[in-house]
C-alpha positions in Angstrom: -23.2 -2.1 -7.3 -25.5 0.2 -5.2 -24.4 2.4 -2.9 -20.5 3.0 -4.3 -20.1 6.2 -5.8 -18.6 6.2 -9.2 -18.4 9.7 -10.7 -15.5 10.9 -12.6 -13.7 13.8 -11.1 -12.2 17.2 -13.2 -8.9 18.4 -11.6 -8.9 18.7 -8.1 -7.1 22.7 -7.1 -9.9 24.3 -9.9 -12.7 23.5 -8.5 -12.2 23.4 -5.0 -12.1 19.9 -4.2 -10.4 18.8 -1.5 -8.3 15.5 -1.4 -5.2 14.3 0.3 -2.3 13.7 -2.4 -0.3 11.0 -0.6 -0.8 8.1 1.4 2.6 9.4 3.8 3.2 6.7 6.2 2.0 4.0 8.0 2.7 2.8 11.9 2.8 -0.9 12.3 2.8 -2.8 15.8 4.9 -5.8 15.5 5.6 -8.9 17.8 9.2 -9.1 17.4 11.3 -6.0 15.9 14.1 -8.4 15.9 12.7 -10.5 13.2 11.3 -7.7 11.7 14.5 -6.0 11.2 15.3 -9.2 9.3 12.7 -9.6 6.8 12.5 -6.1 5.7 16.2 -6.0 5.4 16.4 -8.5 3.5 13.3 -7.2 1.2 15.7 -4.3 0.2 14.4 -1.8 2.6 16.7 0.7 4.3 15.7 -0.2 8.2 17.0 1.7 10.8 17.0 1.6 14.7 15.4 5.0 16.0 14.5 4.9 20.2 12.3 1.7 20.9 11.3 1.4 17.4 12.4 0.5 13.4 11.8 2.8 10.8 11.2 1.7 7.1 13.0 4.0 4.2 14.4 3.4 1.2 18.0 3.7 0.2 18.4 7.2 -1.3 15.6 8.9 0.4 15.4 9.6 3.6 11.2 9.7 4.1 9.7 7.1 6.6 7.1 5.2 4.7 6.7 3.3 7.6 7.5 3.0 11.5 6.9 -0.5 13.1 6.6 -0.8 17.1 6.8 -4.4 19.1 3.2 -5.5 20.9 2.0 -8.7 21.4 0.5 -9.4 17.6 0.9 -7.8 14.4 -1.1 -5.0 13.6 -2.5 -2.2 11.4 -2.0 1.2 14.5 -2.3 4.1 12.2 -2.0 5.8 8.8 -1.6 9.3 7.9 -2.3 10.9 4.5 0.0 13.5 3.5 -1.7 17.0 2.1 -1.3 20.7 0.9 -0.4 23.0 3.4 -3.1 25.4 2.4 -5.8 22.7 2.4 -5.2 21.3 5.9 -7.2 24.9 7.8 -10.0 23.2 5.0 -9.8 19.9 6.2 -10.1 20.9 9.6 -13.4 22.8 9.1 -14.8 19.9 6.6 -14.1 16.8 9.3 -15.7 19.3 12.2 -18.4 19.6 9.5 -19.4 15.9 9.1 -19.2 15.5 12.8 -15.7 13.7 13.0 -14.1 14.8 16.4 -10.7 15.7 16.5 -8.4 14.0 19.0 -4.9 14.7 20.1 -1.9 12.5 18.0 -0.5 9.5 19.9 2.5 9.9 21.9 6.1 10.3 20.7 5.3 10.6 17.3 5.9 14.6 15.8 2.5 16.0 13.7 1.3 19.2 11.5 -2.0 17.4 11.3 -5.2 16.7 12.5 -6.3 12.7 14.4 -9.6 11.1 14.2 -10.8 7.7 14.5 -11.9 6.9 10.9 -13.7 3.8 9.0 -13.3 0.6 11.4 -12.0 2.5 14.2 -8.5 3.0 12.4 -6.6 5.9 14.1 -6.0 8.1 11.1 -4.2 11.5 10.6 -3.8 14.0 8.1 -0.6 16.5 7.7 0.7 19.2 5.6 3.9 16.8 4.0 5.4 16.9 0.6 3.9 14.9 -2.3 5.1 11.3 -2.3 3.3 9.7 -5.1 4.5 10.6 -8.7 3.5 13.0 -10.7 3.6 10.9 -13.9 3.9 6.8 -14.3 7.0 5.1 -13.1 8.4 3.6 -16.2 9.9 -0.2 -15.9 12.9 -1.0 -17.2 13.3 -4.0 -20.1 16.9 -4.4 -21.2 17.7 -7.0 -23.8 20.8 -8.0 -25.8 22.0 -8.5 -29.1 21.4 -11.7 -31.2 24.5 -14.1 -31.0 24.7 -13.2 -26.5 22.8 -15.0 -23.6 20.0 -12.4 -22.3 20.1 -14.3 -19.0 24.5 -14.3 -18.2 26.3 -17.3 -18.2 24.2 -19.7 -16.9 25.0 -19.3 -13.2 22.0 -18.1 -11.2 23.4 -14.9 -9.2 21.2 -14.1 -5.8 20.9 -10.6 -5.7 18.8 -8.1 -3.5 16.4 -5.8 -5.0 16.1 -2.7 -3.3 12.8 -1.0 -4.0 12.3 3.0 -4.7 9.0 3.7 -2.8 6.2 2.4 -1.0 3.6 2.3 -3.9 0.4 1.6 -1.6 -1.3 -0.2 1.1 -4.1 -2.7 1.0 -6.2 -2.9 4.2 -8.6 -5.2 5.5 -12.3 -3.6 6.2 -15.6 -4.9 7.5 -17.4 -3.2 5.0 -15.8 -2.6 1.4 -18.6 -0.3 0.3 -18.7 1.7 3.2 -15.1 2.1 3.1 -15.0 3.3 -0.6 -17.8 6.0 0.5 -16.3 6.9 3.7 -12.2 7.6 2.1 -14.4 9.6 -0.8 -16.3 11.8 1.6 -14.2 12.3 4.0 -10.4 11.2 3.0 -11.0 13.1 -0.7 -9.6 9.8 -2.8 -11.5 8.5 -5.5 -12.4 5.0 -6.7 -10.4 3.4 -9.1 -12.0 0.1 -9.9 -14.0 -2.4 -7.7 -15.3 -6.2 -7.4 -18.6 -6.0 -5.9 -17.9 -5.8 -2.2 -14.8 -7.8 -1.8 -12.3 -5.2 -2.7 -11.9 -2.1 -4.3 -8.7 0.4 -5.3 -8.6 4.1 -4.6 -6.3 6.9 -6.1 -5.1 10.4 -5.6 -7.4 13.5 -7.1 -4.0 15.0 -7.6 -2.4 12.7 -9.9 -1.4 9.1 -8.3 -0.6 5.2 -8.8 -3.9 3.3 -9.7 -4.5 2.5 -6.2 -2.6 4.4 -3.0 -5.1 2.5 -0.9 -6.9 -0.6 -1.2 -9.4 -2.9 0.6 -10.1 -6.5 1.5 -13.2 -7.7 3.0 -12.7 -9.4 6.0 -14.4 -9.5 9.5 -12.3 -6.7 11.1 -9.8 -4.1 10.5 -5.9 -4.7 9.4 -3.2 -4.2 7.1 -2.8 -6.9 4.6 0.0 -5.7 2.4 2.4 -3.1 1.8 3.5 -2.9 -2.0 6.9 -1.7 -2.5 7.9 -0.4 -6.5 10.6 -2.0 -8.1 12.3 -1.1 -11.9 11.5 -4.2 -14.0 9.8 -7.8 -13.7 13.1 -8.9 -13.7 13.5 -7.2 -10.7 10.4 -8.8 -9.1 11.4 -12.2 -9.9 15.2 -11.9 -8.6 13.7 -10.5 -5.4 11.5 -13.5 -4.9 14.5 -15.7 -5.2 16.7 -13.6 -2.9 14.2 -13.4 -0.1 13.3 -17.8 -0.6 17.2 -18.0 -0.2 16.8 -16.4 3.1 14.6 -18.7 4.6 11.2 -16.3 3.1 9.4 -18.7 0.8 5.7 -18.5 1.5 4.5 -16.0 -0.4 1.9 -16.0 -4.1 3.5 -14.8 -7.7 5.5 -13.8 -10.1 2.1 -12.6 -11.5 0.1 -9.4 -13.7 -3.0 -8.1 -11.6 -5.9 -7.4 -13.8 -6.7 -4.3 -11.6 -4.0 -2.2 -11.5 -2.6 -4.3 -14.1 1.1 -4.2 -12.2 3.5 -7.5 -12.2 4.0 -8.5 -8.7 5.1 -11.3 -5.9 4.0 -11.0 -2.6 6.2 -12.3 -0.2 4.9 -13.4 3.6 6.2 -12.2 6.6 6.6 -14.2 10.0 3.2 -12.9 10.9 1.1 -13.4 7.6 1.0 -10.4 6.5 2.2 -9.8 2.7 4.7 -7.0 1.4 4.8 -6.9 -2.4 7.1 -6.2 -4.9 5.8 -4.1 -7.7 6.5 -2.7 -11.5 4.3 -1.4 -14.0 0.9 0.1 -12.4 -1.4 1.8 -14.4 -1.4 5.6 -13.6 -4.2 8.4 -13.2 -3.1 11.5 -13.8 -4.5 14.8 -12.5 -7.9 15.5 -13.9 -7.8 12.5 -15.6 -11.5 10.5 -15.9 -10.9 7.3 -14.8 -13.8 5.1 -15.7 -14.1 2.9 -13.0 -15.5 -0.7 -13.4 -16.9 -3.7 -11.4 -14.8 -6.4 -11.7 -16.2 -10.2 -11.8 -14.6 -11.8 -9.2 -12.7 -14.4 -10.9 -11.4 -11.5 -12.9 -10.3 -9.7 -10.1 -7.2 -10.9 -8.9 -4.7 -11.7 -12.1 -4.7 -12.6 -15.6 -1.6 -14.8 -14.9 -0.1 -16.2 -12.1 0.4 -19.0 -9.9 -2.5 -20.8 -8.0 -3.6 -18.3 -5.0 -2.5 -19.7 -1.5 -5.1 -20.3 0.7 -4.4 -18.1 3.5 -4.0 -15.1 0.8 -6.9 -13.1 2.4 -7.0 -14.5 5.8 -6.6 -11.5 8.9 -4.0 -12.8 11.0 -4.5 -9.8 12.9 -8.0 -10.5 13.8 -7.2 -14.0 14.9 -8.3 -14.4 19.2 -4.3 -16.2 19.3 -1.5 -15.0 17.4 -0.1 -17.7 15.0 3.4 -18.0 14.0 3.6 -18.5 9.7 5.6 -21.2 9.8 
């Protein structure tokens, strides 16, 4: 397709690229922080009550992948991309030298970094933070059993809650997936991981990251369409389906294997049709790896197994002129 740049990339602190390493965090508006508290509890996340907001961790680390504020409809507020120390003076100097002006952080929210308004109007920032994403592929777990035992247990089904390690990545809606892909390259330092035409498209780290930190959905507006959240095993994926159906969460599209990324996953719905996903088993690009990236057909694009694809999958609640509780 015309107009995406493809190259492969050689590693990133040799030559002087510059590239963000991590996708840090992500501010979320909400319409109810009440019922918010409840579905991302129940997902396995560790939420906690700081001020007026909720802040999304995971148990055994104490980083905020995510802070989520109550307005009148969901939606997408910021993201901020975690860097070197040393390369945010350079980032500085390159976003003054495209043009991009430089604005002050919103309110009430601590920054190292630099703000700008980036593709679709998206308040963006980028800080000097530790390195989130792994430095080498998250291995799933498979455990089986002897001949002559049950695999499964006894036979009685046991609800449990999964409780996921990290937030793995963020899909985002975008009116324009080319431009997007061009604009996170240019200006954002990721690199394209693999496309399908102009409907979506997956972009990684230049210093060593998941198959996708960030993706894109075309739709007719800005918004965030899912969070992914890593899990240890497919078996993990599939007992957190069950657990979050049992509590009343049972719209949602999987267990299934993506063909880009190639991860097992479920997406589950939240009250406001969004999507946050567990995931296991994404393919990894290391650090001066060359990734060839390829255009996918679309009817490759979204799984080679799974169940039928609801039909609100790709809908933009957030762009809708009346917010719509998912019932």
């Amino acid at each position: 397709m015309t107009g995406i740049a493809t190259g492969s990339f050689i590693e990133a602190r040799n030559t002087g690229e510059l590239g963000v390493h991590s996708l840090d965090t992500f501010v979320m508006q909400v319409p109810s922080l009440k019922q918010a508290q409840e579905f991302y509890s129940n997902f396995g996340l560790d939420v906690r009550e700081v001020g007026d907001t909720l802040t999304l961790r995971t148990f055994g680390n104490d980083h905020v992948w995510a802070t989520l504020i109550e307005g009148q409809k969901r939606q997408l507020k910021y993201l901020s991309f975690g860097a070197f120390a040393d390369d945010l003076p350079r980032f500085k100097t390159h976003l003054e030298g495209l043009g991009i002006k430089l604005i002050d952080g919103p309110p009430g929210f601590e920054s190292n970094g630099v703000w700008f308004y980036g593709q679709d109007g998206v308040l963006t920032e980028i800080k000097a933070a530790p390195k989130t994403t792994l430095d080498a592929k998250a291995m799933p777990s498979f455990v089986s059993v002897p001949a002559g035992q049950r695999g499964s247990g006894l036979g009685h089904i046991e609800l449990k809650q999964i409780l996921p390690t990290r937030l793995a990545h963020c899909l985002i809606f975008t009116n324009d997936v080319t431009q997007a892909i061009n604009y996170y390259q240019n200006v954002i330092g990721l690199r394209l991981s693999d496309h399908s035409g102009g409907n979506v498209a997956f972009m990684h780290g230049i210093h060593g990251s998941d198959h996708h930190l960030l993706a894109f959905a075309r739709s007719n507006g800005p918004g965030m369409h899912h969070c992914s959240w890593d899990v240890g095993s497919v078996d993990d994926i599939g007992r957190g389906a069950l657990y979050m159906a049992d509590k009343g969460f049972k719209r949602g599209w999987g267990v299934g294997r993506h063909t880009i990324g190639s991860n097992y996953f479920h997406y589950v719905q939240d009250p406001w049709g969004g999507f946050s996903e567990y995931s296991c088993d994404i393919d990894y690009i290391p650090k001066g790896h060359l990734w060839d990236a390829r255009d996918f057909a679309d009817e490759d694009a979204l799984a080679m197994w799974g169940p039928t694809l609801p039909v609100d999958f790709v809908h933009n609640y957030e762009m809708d002129e009346e917010f719509r509780l998912i019932g």
